[in-house]
C-alpha positions in Angstrom: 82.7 150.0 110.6 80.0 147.2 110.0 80.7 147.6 106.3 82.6 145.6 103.3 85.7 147.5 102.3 88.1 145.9 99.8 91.5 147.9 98.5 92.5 147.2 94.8 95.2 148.8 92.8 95.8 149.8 89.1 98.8 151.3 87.5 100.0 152.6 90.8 96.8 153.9 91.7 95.3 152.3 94.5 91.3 152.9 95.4 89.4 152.0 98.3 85.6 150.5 97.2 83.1 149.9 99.7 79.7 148.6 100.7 77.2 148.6 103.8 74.9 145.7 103.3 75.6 142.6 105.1 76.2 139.1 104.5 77.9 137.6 101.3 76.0 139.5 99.4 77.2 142.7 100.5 80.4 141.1 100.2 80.1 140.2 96.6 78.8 143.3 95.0 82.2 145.2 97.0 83.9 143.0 94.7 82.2 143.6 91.3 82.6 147.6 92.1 86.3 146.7 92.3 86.4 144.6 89.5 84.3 147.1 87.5 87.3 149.6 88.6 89.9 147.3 87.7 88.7 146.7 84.0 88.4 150.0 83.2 84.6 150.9 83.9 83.5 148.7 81.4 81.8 145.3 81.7 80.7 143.2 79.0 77.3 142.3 78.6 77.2 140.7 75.6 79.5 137.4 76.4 77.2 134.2 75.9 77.4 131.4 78.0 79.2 128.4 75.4 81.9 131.5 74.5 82.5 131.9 78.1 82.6 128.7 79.2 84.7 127.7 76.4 87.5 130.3 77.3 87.0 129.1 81.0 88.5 125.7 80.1 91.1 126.8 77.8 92.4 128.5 81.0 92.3 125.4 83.1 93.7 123.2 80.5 96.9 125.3 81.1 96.4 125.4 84.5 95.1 122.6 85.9 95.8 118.5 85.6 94.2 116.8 82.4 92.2 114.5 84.8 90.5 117.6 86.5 90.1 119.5 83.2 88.2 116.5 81.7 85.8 117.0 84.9 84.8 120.3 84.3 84.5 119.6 80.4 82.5 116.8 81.7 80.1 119.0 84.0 79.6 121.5 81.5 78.8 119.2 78.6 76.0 117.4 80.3 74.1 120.0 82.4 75.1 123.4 82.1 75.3 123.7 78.3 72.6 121.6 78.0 70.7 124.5 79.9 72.5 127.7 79.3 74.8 127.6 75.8 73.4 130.8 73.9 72.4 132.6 76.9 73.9 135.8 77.6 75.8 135.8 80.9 74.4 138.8 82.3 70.7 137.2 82.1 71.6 134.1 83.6 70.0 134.1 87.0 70.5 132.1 90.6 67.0 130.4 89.8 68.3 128.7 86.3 71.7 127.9 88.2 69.5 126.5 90.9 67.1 124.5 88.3 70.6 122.6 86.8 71.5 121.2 89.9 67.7 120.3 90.5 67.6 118.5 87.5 70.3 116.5 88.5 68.6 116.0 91.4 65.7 114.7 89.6 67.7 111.8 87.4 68.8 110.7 90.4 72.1 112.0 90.5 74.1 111.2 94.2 75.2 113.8 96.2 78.8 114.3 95.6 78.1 115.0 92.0 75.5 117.1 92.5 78.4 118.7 95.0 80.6 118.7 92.2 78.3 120.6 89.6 77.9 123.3 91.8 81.5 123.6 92.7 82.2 123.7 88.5 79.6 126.6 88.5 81.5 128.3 91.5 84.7 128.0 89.8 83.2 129.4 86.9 81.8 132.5 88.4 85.5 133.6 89.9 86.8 133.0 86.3 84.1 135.5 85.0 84.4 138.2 88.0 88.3 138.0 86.5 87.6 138.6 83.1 85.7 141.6 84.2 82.2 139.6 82.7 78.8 139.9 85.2 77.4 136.8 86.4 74.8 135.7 88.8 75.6 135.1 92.6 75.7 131.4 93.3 75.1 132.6 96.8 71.3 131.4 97.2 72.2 127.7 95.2 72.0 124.6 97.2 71.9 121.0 97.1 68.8 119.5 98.1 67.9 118.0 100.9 66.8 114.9 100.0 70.4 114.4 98.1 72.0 111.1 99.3 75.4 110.0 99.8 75.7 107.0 98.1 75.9 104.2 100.0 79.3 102.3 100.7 79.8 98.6 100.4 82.8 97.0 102.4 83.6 93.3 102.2 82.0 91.3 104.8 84.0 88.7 107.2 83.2 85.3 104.8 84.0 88.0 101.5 87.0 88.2 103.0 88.3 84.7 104.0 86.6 83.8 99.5 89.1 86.6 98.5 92.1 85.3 100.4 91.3 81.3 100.3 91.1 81.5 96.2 93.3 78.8 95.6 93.0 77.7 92.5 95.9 77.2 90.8 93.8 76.6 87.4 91.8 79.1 87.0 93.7 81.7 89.5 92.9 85.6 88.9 96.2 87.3 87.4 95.9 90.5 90.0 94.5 88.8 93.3 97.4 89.1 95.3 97.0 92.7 94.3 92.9 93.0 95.3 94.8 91.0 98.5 97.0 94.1 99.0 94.3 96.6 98.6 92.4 94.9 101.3 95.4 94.6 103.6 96.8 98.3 103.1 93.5 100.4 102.0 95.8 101.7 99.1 93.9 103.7 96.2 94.4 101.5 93.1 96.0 104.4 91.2 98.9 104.3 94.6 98.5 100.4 93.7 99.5 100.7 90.0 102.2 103.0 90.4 104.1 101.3 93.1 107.2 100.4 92.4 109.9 97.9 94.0 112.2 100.2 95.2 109.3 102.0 97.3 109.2 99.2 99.9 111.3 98.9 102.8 110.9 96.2 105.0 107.5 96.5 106.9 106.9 99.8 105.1 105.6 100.6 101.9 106.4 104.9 100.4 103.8 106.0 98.3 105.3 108.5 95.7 103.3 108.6 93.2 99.9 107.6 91.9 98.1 106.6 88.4 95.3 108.4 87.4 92.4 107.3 85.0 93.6 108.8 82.3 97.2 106.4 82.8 98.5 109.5 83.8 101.4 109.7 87.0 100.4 112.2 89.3 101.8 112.8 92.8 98.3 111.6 94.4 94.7 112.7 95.0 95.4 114.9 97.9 98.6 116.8 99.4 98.6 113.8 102.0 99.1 111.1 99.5 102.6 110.6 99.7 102.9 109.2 102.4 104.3 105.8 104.4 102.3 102.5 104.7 102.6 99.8 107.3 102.5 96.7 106.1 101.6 93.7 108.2 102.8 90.5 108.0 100.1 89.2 105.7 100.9 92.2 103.6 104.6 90.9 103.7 103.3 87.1 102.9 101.0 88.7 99.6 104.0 90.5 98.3 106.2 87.6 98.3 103.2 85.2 96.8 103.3 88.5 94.4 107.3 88.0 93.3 106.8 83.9 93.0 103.8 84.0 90.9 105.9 87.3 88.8 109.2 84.3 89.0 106.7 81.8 88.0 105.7 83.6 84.7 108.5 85.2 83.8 107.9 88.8 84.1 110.3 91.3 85.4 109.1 94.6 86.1 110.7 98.0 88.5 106.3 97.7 89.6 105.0 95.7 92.4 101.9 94.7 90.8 102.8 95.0 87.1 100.2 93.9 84.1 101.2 90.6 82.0 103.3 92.3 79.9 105.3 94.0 82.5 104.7 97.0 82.2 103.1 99.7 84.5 99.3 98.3 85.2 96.2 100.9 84.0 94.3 101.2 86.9 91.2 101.1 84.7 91.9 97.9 83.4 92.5 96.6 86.9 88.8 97.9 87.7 87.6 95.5 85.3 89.9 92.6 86.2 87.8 93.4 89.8 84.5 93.5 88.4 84.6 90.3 86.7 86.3 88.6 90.0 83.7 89.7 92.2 80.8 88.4 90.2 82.8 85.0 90.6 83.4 84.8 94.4 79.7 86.9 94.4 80.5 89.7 96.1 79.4 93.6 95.6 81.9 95.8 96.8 83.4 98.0 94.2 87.3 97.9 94.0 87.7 101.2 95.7 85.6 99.8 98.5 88.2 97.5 99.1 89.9 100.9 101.1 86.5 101.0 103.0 86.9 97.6 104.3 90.4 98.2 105.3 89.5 101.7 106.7 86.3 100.0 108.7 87.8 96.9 110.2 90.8 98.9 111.3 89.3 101.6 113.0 88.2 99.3 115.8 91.8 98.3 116.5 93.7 101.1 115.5 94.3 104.9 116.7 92.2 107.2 114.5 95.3 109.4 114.3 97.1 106.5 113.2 94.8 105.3 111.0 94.6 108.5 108.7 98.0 109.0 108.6 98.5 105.3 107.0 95.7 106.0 104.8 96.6 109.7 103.6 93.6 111.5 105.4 95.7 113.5 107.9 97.6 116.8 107.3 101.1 116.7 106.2 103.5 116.9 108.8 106.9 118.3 109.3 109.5 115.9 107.3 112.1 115.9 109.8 109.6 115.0 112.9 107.8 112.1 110.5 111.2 110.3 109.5 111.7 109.7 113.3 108.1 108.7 113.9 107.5 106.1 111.1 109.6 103.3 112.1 107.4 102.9 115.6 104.0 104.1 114.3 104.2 101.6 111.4 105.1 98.4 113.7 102.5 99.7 115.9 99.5 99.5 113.3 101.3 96.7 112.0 101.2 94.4 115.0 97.5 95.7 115.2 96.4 95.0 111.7 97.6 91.7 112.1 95.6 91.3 115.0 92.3 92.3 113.2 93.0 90.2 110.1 94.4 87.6 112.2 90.7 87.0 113.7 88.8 87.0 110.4 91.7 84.8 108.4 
């Protein structure tokens, strides 16, 4: 009928609401007709911003992980606070929204967070449609055009051969069989820290679980986390250097890459450990970077198919079909990491 039409219902009685204009702002001001419905004809007007915003992460505090509550605690103390605490919601308009993420812009702010303070407004708005509150459309906000990705850093052929030739038994570097691993496998060093003995199986290593920067254990950054790992035979030869030099020192841990103590490593502590190794063997690459390399160098050699799945980029698939799959796939990037690596070590 070229026109919006959304169906709400209250107390068992159900309304039709509707609206003619087109595009997403048609769309939107359906819903707030609904919503106006839905909270008994009355909207509040008088709700400022910090009140708001502050209810708005009591909510996802509840709701969400810590790590992605401190995000949005984050965004909100350093720009939109900054920029909108004792204003009144209904006067907030697109153009101040707009002027946030242009001051970000401005300080020089890469693209993903400016990305990421837009998406905290976003998430925002739908908390305040359901509290019945009016708030701008973030329909006409963008991100610049001139915002840049920020450029990624992998280690180079020699960088790698400096990482994996460090032999000195003096002055060794307590986690480089683990910076080895990460290299080898393209693990996330949260999947790093959290993996545990019993998760490896021959050439195959099961990520379950993942530690966060706040030491939490989460089940991983995306749905496709979890997954299984091929591990080639240089991966096998770093995880048995890994056990001697554990033997060696004395420390027996359920963790793969455990810290001196034993215990389960903090994957922000193992940042640093990286930060300071790199300035020794003079290298750039940040330690998440370390999963560029892999990623890079392997996608020459291996199946892009493939290659996601090993690295967690791919949609989940059936559990019953995967079990049957993993035993060939793995040997099969495997043999071909081994090829790759082979030619640079």
């Amino acid at each position: 009928y070229n026109r919006w039409q959304i169906k709400v219902q209250k107390d068992g009685v159900r309304k039709t609401f509707s609206y003619s204009k087109e595009g997403k702002k048609g769309k939107i001001e359906c819903e707030k007709k609904a919503d106006k419905w839905l909270n008994g004809g009355a909207v509040d007007t008088t709700i400022r911003f910090n009140k708001a915003y502050q209810m708005f992460l009591e909510e996802k505090q509840e709701l969400t992980g810590t790590d992605n509550y401190s995000k949005l605690m984050s965004v909100g103390k350093n720009w939109l606070l900054p920029e909108l605490e004792h204003r009144k919601l209904s006067s907030i308009t697109s153009a101040q929204l707009q002027q946030i993420i242009k001051k970000a812009y401005k300080a020089g702010r890469a693209k993903k967070t400016l990305e990421g303070i837009k998406g905290t407004i976003s998430t925002f708005s739908t908390f305040c449609r359901k509290q019945g509150w009016e708030f701008c459309s973030i329909e006409f906000v963008q991100i610049p055009k001139g915002a840049t990705k920020k450029a990624k850093t992998i280690l180079q052929p020699n960088e790698i051969q400096s990482v994996f030739e460090d032999t000195d038994t003096n002055n060794l570097e307590y986690y480089i069989h683990a910076f080895r691993f990460l290299i080898l496998t393209g693990l996330r060093r949260g999947e790093l820290c959290g993996l545990m003995n019993e998760d490896i199986n021959g050439s195959v290593a099961y990520i379950k679980r993942s530690i966060n920067r706040l030491n939490e254990v989460t089940q991983g950054k995306t749905i496709n986390a979890q997954r299984p790992v091929a591990l080639c035979m240089r991966a096998i030869q770093v995880l048995d250097d890994q056990k001697t030099m554990l033997k060696r020192m004395g420390i027996i841990s359920p963790y793969v890459f455990p810290d001196k103590s034993g215990n389960r490593s903090n994957s922000n502590n193992l940042y640093k450990c990286w930060y300071n190794y790199r300035g020794k063997i003079g290298v750039n690459c940040s330690l998440h970077e370390l999963r560029h390399t892999l990623i890079s160098y392997a996608s020459a050699n291996i199946p892009e198919a493939l290659l996601k799945k090993n690295v967690g980029h791919s949609k989940s698939m059936d559990t019953g079909i995967y079990i049957h799959s993993v035993e060939d796939e793995t040997r099969q990037i495997a043999s071909l990491l081994d090829k790759r690596f082979n030619g640079i070590l």
